[in-house]
MIVOVEX-570418 format. One record per residue (C-alpha): chain; x, y, z; residue in one letter; residue number from 1. Coordinates in steps of 0.5 Angstrom, whole numbers. Layout:
N
R   c    east   north      up   r     k
R   A       X       Y       Z   A   NUM
...
This chain:
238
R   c    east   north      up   r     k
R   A     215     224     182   X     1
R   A     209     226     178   X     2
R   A     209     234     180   X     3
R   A     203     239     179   X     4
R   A     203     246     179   X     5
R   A     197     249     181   X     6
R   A     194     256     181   X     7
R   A     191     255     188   X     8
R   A     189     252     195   X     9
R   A     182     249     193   X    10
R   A     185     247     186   X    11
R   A     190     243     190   X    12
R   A     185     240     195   X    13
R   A     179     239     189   X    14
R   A     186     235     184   X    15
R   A     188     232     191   X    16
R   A     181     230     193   X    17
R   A     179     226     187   X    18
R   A     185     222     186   X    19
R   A     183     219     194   X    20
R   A     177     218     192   X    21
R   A     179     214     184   X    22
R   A     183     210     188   X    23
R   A     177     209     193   X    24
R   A     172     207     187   X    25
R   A     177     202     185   X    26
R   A     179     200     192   X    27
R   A     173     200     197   X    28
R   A     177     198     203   X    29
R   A     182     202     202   X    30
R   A     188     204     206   X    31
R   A     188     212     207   X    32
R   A     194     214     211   X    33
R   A     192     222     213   X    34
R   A     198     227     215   X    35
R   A     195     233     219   X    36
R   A     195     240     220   X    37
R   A     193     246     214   X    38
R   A     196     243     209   X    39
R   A     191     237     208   X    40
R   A     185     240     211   X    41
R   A     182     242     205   X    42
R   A     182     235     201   X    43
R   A     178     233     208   X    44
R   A     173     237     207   X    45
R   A     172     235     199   X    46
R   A     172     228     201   X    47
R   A     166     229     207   X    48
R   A     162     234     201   X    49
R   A     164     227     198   X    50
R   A     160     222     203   X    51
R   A     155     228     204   X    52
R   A     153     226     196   X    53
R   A     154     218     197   X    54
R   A     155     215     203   X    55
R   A     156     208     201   X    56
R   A     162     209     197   X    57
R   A     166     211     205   X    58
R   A     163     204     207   X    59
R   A     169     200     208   X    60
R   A     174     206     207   X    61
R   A     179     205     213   X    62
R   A     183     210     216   X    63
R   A     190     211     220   X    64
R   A     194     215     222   X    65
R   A     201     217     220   X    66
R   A     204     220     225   X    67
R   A     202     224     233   X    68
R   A     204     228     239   X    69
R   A     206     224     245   X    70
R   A     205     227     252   X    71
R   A     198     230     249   X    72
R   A     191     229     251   X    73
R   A     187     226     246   X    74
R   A     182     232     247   X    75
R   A     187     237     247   X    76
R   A     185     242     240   X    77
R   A     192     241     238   X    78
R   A     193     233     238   X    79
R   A     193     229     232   X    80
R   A     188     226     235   X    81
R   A     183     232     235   X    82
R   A     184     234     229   X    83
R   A     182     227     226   X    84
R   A     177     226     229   X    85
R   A     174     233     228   X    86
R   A     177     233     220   X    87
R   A     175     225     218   X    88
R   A     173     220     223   X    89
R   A     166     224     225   X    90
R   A     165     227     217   X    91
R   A     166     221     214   X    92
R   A     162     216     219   X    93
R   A     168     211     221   X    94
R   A     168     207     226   X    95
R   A     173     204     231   X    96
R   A     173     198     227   X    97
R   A     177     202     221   X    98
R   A     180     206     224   X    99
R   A     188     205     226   X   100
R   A     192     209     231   X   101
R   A     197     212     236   X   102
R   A     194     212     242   X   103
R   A     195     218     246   X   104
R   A     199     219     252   X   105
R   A     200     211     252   X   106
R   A     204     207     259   X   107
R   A     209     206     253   X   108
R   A     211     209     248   X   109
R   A     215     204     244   X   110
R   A     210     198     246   X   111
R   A     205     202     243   X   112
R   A     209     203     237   X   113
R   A     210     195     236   X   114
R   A     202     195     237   X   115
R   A     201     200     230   X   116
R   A     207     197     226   X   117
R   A     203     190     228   X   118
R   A     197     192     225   X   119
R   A     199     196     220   X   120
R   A     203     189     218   X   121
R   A     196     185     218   X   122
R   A     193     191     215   X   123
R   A     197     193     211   X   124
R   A     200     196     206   X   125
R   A     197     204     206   X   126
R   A     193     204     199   X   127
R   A     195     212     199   X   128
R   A     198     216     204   X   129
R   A     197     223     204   X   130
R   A     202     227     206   X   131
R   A     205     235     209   X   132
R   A     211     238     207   X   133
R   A     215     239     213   X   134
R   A     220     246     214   X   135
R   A     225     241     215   X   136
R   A     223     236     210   X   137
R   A     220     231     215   X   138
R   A     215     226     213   X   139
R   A     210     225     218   X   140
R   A     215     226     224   X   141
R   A     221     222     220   X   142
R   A     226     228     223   X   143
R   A     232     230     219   X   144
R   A     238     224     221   X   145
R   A     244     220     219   X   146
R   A     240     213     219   X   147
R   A     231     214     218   X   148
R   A     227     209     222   X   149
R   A     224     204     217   X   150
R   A     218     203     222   X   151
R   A     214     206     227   X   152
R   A     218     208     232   X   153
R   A     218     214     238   X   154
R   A     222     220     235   X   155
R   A     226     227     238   X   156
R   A     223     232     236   X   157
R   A     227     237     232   X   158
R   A     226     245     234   X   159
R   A     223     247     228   X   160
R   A     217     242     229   X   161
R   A     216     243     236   X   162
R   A     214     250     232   X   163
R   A     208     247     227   X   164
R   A     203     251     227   X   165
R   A     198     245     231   X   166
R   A     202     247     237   X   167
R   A     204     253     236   X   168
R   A     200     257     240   X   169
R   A     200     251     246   X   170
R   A     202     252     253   X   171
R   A     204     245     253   X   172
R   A     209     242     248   X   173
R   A     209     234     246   X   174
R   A     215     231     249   X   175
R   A     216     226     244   X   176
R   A     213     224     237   X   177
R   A     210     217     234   X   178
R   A     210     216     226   X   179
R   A     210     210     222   X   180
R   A     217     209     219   X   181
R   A     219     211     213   X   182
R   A     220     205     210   X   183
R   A     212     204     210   X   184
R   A     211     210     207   X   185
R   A     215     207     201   X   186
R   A     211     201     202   X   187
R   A     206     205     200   X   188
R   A     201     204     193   X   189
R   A     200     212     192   X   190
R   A     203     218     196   X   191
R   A     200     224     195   X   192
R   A     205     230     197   X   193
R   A     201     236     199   X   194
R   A     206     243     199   X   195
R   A     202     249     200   X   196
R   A     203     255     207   X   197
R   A     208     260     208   X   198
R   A     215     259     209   X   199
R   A     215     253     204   X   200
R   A     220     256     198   X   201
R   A     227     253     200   X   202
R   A     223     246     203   X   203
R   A     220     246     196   X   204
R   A     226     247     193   X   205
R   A     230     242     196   X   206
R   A     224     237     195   X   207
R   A     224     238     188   X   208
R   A     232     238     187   X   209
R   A     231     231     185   X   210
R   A     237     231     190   X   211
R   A     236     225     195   X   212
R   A     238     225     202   X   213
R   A     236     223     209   X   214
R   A     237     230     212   X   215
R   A     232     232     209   X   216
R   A     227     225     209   X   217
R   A     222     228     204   X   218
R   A     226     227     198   X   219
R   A     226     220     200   X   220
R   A     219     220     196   X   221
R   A     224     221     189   X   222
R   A     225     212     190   X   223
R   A     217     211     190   X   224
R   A     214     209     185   X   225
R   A     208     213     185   X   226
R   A     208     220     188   X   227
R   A     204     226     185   X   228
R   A     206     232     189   X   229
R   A     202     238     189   X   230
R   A     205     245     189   X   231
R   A     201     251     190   X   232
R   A     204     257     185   X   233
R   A     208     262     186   X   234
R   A     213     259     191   X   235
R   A     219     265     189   X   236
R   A     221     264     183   X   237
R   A     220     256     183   X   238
């Protein structure tokens, strides 16, 4: 794990920018797997500054979606699928075709697993996958456990996620959560860790402990053969 220590959040969304869109100059359909919440927000903004200034280069960019809340609409503000659409789809111009998702609220959850595991084994493998660090550890919501699931998958939601900050303030909380699994992270060409916000210096020193354990997912991401994980300076003392 390459790990960068930056002075603040626009140097860490410009550093983490830039690599998405080397990887895209050299890869033009490439596979960008997106985390939500604040953490990624501004690298999002820096890649639609980027289409504003060359819109052909996002032509064939394809986007999917690592993780959602189940049991929220898709217009609800705190859904994954709100954030996306208003931070990617909708500034970047992708088009249904190249966009690969959970649905939102589906009849059955564990069929419409099986439906992304499947397009994500035609499609696939994620060229970079962005991802948060959770208070927790989880990726995406690979929630702390003895054994991780390697695919997409239904998840239990642990209390310290149902806490995040997109639901937060929500009177409606999801039921359950649907991720892609940690073996397809693994899968993965480039993982791109971003760990920034409040509350993130014991997460941070697990992580960077080196130390891998399941109860602690994150720290999977020491197998992989190319993380840059992005670190906002000064986490007390780290």
């Amino acid at each position: 794990m390459n790990i960068h220590f930056v002075n603040d959040y626009a140097t860490l969304s410009r550093s983490a920018a830039e690599q998405v869109l080397e990887a895209l100059r050299d890869t033009p359909d490439l596979l960008l797997c997106c985390a939500t919440g604040n953490s990624p927000t501004g690298l999002y903004e820096e890649l639609a500054k980027a289409y504003r200034k060359n819109p052909s280069l996002f032509q064939r960019l394809r986007i999917m979606k690592l993780d959602e809340w189940g049991g929220l609409g898709a217009d609800h503000a705190g859904s994954c699928e709100y954030y996306l659409r208003e931070k990617v789809i909708e500034p970047l111009h992708i088009t249904e075709d190249r966009y690969l998702r959970f649905l939102n609220n589906p009849p059955d959850p564990v069929t419409e697993c099986l439906r992304v595991q499947e397009m994500l084994a035609e499609q696939g493998p994620i060229d970079v996958c962005v991802l948060g660090l959770g208070a927790n550890g989880h990726l995406g919501l690979n929630e702390p456990a003895e054994q991780l699931h390697p695919h997409c998958h239904v998840a239990q939601l642990a209390e310290t996620t149902l806490s995040h900050g997109m639901i937060a303030g929500s009177v409606k909380k999801p039921a359950y959560g649907m991720s892609i699994g940690m073996e397809d992270i693994l899968a993965s060409r480039h993982v791109i860790m971003l760990v920034v916000g409040a509350g993130k210096e014991l997460a941070t020193e697990k992580l960077l402990s080196g130390e891998m354990t399941n109860q602690f997912p994150a720290t999977q991401l020491w197998q992989h053969h190319q993380v840059d994980s992005y670190v906002v300076k000064p986490l007390n003392n780290l």
